[in-house]
C-alpha positions, 0 to 999 in steps of 0.5 A, spaced: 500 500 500 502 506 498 505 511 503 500 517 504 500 524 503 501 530 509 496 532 505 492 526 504 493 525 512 490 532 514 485 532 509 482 525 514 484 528 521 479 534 518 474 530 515 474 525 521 474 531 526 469 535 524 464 527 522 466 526 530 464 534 532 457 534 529 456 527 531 457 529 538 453 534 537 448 529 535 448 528 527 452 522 526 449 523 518 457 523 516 460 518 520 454 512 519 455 514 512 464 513 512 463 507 516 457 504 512 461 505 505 467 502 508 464 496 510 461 496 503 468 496 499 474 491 502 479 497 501 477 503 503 478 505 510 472 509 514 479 514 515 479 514 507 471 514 506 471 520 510 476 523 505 472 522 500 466 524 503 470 531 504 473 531 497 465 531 495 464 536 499 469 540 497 467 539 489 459 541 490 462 548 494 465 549 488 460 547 483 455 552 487 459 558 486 464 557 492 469 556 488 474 562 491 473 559 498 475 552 496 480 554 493 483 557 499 483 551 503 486 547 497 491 552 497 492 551 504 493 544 503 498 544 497 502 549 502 501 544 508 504 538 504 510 542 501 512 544 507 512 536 510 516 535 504 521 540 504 522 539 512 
């Protein structure tokens, strides 16, 4: 299995944070659907599901006419994983 990202392991811990945040707040819409998709595919991980249910969002933002506000957290993220790289 390849090695993951900087970039790949900050989008999960933010998705997974804010997926237990809201279910402690009492939605667990996010969480019940990451673990129910990994359960669903032999490969995929709730960590990952959570990434692409986090990537979703990201492209229906910008698909709503978000696209600055997306591209600044896209943004923050190349420079967060050049800089894990380059230190």
């Amino acid at each position: 299995m390849p090695k993951l990202s900087e970039k790949t392991k900050l989008i999960r811990k933010t998705a997974r944070e804010v997926a237990e945040e809201l279910a402690e707040q009492g939605d667990r819409t996010i969480l019940d659907t990451a673990e129910e998709l990994a359960a669903g595919i032999k490969w995929l991980s709730v960590d990952g599901a959570l990434e692409v249910l986090m990537c979703a969002g990201l492209r229906e933002l910008k698909s709503n006419g978000q696209a600055a506000e997306v591209a600044s957290v896209e943004r923050a993220l190349n420079r967060y994983n050049q800089e894990a790289r380059d230190g």
